[in-house]
C-alpha positions in Angstrom: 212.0 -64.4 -7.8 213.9 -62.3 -5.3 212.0 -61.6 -2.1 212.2 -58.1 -2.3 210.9 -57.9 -5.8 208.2 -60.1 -4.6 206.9 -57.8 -1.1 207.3 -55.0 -3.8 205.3 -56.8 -6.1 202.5 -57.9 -4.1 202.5 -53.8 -2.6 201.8 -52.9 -6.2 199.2 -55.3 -6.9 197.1 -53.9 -4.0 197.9 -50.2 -4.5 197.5 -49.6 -8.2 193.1 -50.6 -8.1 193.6 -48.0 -4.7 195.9 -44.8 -6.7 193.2 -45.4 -9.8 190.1 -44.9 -7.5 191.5 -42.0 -5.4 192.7 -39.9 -9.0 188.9 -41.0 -10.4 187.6 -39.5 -7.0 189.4 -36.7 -6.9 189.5 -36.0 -11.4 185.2 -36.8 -11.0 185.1 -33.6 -8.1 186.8 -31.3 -9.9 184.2 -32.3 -13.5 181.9 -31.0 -11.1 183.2 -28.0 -9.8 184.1 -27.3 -13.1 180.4 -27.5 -14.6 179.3 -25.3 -11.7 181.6 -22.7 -12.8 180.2 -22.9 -16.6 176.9 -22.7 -14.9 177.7 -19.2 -13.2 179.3 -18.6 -16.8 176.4 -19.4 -18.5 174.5 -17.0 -16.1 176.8 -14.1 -16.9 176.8 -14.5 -20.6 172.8 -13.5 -20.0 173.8 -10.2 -19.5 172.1 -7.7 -16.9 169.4 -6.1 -20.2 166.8 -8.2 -19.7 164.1 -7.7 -16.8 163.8 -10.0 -13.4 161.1 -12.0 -14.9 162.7 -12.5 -18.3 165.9 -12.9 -17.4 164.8 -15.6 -14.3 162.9 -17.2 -17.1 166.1 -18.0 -19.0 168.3 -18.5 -16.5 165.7 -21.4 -15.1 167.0 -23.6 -17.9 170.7 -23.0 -17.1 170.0 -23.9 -13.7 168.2 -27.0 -14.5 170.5 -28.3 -17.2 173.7 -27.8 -15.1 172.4 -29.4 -12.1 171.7 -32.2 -14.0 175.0 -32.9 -15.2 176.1 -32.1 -12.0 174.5 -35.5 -11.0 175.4 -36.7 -13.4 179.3 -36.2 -12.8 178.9 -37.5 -9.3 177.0 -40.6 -10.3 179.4 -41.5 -12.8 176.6 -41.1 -15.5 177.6 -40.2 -19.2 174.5 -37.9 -19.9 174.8 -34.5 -20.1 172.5 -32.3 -20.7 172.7 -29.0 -23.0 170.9 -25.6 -23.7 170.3 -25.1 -27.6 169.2 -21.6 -27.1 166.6 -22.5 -30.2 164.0 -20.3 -30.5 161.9 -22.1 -33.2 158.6 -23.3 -33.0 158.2 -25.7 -30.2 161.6 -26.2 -29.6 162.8 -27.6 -26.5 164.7 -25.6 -23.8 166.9 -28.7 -22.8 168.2 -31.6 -24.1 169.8 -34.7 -23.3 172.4 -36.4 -24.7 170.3 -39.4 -24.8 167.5 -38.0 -26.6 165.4 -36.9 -24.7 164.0 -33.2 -24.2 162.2 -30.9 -22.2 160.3 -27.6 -21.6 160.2 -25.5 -18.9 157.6 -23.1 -18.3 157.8 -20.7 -14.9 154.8 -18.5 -14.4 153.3 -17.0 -11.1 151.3 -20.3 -10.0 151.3 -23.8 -11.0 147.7 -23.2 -13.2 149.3 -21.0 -14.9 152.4 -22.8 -15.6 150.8 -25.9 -16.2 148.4 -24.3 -19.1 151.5 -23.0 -20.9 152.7 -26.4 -20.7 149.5 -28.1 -22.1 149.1 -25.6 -25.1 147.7 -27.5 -28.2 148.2 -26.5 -31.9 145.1 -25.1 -32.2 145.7 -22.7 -29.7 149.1 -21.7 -31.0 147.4 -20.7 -34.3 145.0 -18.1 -32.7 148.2 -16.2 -30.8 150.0 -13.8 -33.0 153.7 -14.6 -32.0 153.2 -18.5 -32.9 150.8 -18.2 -35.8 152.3 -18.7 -38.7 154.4 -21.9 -37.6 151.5 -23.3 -35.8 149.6 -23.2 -39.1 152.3 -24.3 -41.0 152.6 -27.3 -38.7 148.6 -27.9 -39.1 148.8 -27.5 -42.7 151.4 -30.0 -43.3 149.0 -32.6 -42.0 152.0 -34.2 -39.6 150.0 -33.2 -36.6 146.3 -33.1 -34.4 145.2 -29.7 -33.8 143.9 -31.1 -30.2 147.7 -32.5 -29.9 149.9 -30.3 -27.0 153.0 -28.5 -28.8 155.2 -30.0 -26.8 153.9 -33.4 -26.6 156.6 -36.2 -25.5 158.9 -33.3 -24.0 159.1 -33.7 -20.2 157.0 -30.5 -18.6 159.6 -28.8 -16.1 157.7 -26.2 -13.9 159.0 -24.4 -10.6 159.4 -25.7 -7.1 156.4 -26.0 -5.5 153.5 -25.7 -8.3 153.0 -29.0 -8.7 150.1 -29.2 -6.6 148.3 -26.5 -8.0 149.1 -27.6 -11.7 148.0 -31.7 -11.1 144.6 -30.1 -9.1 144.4 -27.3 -12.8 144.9 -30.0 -15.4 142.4 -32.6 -13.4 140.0 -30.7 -13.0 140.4 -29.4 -17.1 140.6 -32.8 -18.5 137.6 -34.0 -16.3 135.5 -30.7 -17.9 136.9 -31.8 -21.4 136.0 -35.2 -21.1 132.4 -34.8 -20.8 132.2 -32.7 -24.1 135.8 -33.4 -25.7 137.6 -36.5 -25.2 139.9 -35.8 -27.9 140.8 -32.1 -26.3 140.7 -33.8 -22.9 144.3 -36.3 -24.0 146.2 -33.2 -24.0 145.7 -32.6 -20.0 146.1 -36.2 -19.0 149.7 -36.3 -21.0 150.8 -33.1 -20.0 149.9 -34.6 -16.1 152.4 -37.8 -16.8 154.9 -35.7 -17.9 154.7 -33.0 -15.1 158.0 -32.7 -13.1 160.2 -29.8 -11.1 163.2 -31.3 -12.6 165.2 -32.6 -15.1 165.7 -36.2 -14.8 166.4 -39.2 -17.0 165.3 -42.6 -16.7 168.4 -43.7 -15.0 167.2 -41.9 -11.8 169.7 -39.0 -12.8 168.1 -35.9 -11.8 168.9 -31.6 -11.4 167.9 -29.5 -8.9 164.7 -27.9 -8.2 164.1 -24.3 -8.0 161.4 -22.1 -7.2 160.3 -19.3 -9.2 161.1 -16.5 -6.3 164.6 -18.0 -6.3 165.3 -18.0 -9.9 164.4 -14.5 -9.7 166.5 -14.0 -7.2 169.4 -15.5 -8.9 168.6 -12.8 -11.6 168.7 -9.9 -9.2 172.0 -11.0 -8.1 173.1 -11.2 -11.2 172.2 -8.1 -12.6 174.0 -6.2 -9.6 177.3 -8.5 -10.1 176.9 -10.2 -6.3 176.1 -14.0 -7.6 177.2 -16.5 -5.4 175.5 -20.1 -6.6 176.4 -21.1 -3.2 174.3 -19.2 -1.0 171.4 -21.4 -3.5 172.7 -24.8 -2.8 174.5 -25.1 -5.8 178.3 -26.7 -4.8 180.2 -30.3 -4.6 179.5 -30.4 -0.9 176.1 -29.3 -1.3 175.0 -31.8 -4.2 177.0 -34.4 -3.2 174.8 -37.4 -1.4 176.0 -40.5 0.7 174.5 -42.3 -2.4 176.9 -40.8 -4.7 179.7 -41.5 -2.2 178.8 -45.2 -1.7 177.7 -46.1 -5.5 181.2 -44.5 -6.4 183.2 -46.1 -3.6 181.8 -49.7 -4.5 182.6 -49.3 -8.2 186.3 -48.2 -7.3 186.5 -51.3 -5.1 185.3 -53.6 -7.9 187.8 -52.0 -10.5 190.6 -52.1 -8.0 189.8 -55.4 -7.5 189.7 -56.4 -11.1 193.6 -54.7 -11.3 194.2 -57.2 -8.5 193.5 -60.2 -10.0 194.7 -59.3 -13.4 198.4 -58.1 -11.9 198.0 -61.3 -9.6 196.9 -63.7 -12.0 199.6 -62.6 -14.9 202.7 -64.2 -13.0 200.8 -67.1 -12.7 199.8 -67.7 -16.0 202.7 -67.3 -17.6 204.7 -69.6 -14.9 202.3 -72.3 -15.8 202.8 -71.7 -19.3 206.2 -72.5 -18.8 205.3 -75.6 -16.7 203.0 -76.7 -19.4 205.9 -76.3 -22.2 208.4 -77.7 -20.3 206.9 -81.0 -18.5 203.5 -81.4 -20.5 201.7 -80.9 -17.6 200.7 -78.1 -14.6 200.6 -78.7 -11.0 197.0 -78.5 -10.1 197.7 -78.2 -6.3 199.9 -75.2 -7.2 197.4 -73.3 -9.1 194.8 -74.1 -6.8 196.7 -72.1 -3.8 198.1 -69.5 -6.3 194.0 -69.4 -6.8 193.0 -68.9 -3.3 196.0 -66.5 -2.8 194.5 -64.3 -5.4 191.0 -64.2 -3.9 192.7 -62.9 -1.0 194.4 -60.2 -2.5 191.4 -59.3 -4.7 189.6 -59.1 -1.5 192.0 -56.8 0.0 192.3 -54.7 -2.9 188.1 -53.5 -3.1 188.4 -53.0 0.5 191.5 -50.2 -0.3 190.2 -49.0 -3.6 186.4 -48.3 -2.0 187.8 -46.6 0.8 190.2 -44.8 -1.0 187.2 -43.6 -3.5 185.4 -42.6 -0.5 188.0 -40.9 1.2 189.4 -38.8 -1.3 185.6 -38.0 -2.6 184.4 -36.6 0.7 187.8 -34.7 1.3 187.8 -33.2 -2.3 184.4 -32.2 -2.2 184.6 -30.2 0.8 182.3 -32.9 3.5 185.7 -33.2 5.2 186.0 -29.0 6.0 188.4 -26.5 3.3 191.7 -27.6 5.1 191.9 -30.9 4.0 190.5 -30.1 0.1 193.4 -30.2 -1.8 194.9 -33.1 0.0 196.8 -35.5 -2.7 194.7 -38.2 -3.6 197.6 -41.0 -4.5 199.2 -39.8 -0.1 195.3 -40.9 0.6 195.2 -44.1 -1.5 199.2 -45.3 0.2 198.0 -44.4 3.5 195.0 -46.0 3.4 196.7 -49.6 2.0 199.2 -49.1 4.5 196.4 -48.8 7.0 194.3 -51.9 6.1 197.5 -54.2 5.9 198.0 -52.9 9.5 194.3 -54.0 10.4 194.3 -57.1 8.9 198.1 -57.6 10.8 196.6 -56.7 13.9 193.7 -59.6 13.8 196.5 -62.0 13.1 198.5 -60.8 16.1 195.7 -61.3 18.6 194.8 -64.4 16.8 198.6 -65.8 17.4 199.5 -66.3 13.7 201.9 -63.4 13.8 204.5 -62.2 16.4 204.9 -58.3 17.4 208.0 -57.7 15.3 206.7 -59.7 12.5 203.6 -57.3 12.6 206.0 -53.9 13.2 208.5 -55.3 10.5 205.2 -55.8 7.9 204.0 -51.7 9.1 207.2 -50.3 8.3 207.9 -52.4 5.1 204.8 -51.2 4.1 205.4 -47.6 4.8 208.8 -47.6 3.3 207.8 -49.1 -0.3 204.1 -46.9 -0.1 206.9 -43.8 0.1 209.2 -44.8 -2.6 206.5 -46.0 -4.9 205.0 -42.2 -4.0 208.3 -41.3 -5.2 208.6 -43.5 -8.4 205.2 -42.3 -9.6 206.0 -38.8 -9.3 208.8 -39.2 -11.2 206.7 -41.2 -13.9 203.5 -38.3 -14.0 206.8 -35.5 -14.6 208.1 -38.1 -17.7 205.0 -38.4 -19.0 203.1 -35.8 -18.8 200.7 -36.2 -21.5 199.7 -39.6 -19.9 199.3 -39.2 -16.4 198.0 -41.9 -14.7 199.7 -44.2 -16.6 202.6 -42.6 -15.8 201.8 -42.4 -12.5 201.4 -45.8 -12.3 204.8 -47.2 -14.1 206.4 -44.9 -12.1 205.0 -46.7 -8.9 205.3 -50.0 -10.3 208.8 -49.4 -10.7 209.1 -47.5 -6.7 207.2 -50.0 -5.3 209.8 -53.2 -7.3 212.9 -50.8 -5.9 210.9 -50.5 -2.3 210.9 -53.9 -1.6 214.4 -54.6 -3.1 216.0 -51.9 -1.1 213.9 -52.2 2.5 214.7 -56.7 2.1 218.5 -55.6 1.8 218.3 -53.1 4.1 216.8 -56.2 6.2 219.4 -58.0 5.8 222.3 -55.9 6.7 220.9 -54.6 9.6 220.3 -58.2 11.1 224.2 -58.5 9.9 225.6 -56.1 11.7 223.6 -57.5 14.9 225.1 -60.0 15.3 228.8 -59.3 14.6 228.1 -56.6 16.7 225.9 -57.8 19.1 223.4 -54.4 19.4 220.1 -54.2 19.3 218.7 -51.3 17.8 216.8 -49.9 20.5 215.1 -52.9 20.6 214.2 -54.2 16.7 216.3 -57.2 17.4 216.5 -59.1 19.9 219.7 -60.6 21.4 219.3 -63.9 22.9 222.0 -65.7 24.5 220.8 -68.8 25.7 223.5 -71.6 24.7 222.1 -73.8 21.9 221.4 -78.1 22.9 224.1 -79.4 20.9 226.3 -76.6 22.3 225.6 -78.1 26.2 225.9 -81.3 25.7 229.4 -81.1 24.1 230.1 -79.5 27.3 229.4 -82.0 29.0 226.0 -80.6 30.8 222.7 -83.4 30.7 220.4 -81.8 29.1 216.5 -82.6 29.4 213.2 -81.7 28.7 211.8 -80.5 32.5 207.7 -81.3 31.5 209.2 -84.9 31.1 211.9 -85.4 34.2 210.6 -88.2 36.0 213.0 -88.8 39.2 214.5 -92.3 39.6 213.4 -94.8 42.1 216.4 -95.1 45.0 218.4 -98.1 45.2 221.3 -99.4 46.8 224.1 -100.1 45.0 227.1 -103.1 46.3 229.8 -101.2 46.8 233.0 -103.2 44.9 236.8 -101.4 44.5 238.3 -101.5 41.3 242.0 -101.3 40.4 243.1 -97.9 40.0 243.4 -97.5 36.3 246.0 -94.5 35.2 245.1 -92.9 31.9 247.6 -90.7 29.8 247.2 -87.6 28.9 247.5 -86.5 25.3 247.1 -83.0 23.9 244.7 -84.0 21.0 242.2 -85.1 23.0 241.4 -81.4 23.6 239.3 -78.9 21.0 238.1 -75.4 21.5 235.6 -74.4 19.3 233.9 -71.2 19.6 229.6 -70.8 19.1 228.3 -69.2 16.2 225.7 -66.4 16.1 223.4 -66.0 13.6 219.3 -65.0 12.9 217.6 -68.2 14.4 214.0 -66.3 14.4 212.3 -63.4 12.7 214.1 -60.5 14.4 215.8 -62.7 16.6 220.0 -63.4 16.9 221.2 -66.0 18.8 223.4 -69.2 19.1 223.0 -71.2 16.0 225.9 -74.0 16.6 
């Protein structure tokens, strides 16, 4: 495989799991923002007809069922939960998706509220407006006339009543129990299902509102001035460290689940084709190739959490208005670029990489994070209708042409240093030391200093010999001239 395929490659691997968690992020943000807006849509559709109190009433449930889902959105939940609008007999004011439904009653004081919330069938057949379908209900036999009309419904009451109604209802099924047990049921379950908001049982909850503010929201609505901000309602308002963290640690595992899978595919099929070939599959091989892809799954939750996390808090406005529309896929590059760099750094002060080794790996990195940048907006613009998988084979193909274009680049500039001997403000490094085999053909002793040990002195006879006369003879002569080449990463010097 050629190198530069390879660097490109192995860039890819770690950056897809990272550009998947920061588009999630940023796509998951603007779900929100968007179901705040059909919230203040919602509230608007109302109209301005109705009085405070009845209109506050109705826009309680709005205000509940959006917040929910706002939640929801941020915790990655799939319930949502919906207004009918249904005005039939003990019908519910929200439901879930999952099933389950509530009522929500908002009157001046929890007593009150919590009455209206424990109302039996009985009782709904001796008021005129629910009559008829209370007796209807009786009549058919399906139902105790002691039984609360909205029995198995969660009880939704305003902010701060919940006192007052526990004390009310207490105190009412303690009275009931003395004389009616069967009447007193109806307080007790209307108790466990008490609550100021919406929530399911995966700890997905709305919003909490008072009964002053709800009628406050009305009053701004009826004079056209709503701004669901000034109530706490918005991204950066709602959004938690929990949703943030819970988010960023389910990026990290999908990224690193991409990881492995883009890792581990090479490998299979290169020990498919050792299997066909030989009958057999190098154990040792696969063992490293095994390590080697724990190390890159590794490295690829740590950029795909902090991507998430990043690109969440940014997006949702935690990170101030300036940096809100920042592009999540820049965030997701710089932040792989980034952690290579970390993780480079430890090895540099641990010795197991040089300066220029470390230098060469940042701006590798940064070249092929910007043509991959490149390649996947070129992919999103061809396909459109797909875009994070465009996005993504766009990148795949940047980040293969990256490393193929930065190795070559590589290589010619380390050519051209050392026909022409430059440095490149200092990316290479000249050396001119002459190499051993160079000296010693020169006729120069070479040794190793650590090891010199001087000779002991001795006196030699002194004996003349006969002159000998040697002829000279041209061949015995040969010029050869020292070659330069790349004898260490970054490094050109006298090879021969």
């Amino acid at each position: 495989m050629d190198v530069g395929y390879a660097e490109g490659f192995e860039y890819y691997a770690q950056n897809a799991g990272a550009q998947i968690a920061a588009n999630d992020a940023a796509e998951r943000i603007a779900l929100a923002e968007e179901e705040i807006a059909a919230l203040a849509e919602a509230i608007e559709a109302l109209g301005t007809n109705k009085s405070v109190d009845f209109l506050s009433g109705d826009i309680a449930e709005y205000l509940l069922a959006h917040t929910f889902n706002v939640d929801a959105i941020l915790s990655e939940s799939e319930n949502r939960g919906t207004v009918p609008r249904v005005t039939t007999f003990a019908s519910p004011d929200i439901v879930l998706n999952t099933g389950e439904e509530f009522q929500v009653k908002s009157y001046a004081d929890g007593a009150k509220s919590a009455k209206a919330q424990s109302v039996t069938y009985q009782e709904a057949a001796n008021n005129p407006s629910t009559k008829a379908a209370a007796a209807h209900a009786i009549a058919q036999g399906d139902v105790d006339q002691s039984s609360p009309i909205y029995e198995g419904m969660g009880r939704v009451i305003p902010k701060g009543q919940t006192e007052d109604a526990e004390l009310f209802l207490d105190r009412k099924a303690a009275k009931e129990s003395v004389t009616r047990k069967a009447n007193a049921q109806r307080y007790s379950e209307t108790k466990s299902k008490l609550s100021e908001v919406v929530e399911d049982k995966k700890g997905i909850k709305s919003k909490s509102f008072s009964r002053e503010e709800s009628k406050q929201i009305a009053r701004d609505a009826k004079e056209g001035k709503l701004n669901l901000e000034d109530y706490g309602i918005s991204v950066d308002q709602m959004i938690k460290a929990k949703h943030i963290l819970a988010s960023s640690l389910k990026a990290g595992m999908s990224a690193a689940m991409i990881a492995a899978v883009l890792k581990a595919g090479p490998l299979l099929v290169s020990c498919i084709e050792e299997l066909v070939a030989t009958g057999e599959i190098d154990l040792d091989r696969f063992q490293d190739s095994g390590t080697d892809l724990a190390t890159k799954s590794g490295s690829a939750f740590v950029t795909g959490s902090i991507s998430s996390a990043i690109v969440e808090a940014m997006r949702s406005g935690l990170l101030g208005e300036s940096v809100k529309d920042f592009n999540p896929s820049i965030v997701a590059s710089a932040t792989v670029v980034a952690v290579n760099a970390i993780r480079n750094g430890v090895r540099v002060a641990k010795g197991e990489m040089g300066n220029r080794e470390f230098a060469d790996a940042v701006v590798r990195d940064t070249f092929i994070s910007a043509v991959a940048l490149a390649g996947g907006a070129v992919g999103q613009a061809t396909l459109p209708m797909v875009p994070m998988i465009g996005y993504l084979l766009g990148s795949f193909v940047g980040s293969a042409v990256g490393g193929i274009t930065y190795n070559a680049g590589q290589s010619l500039l380390m050519s051209f240093a050392v026909d022409r001997g430059i440095t490149f403000f200092g990316i290479v490094d000249q050396d001119y030391e002459l190499p051993e085999s160079t000296l010693k053909s020169l006729g120069i002793e070479v040794f190793e200093y650590e090891r010199f040990m001087p000779d002991s002195a001795s006196i030699d006879m002194f004996s003349p010999d006969a002159l000998p006369f040697d002829t000279t003879s041209a061949n015995n002569y040969q010029v050869s001239f020292p070659k330069r080449g790349v004898i260490e990463f970054g490094k050109v010097g006298y090879i021969s």
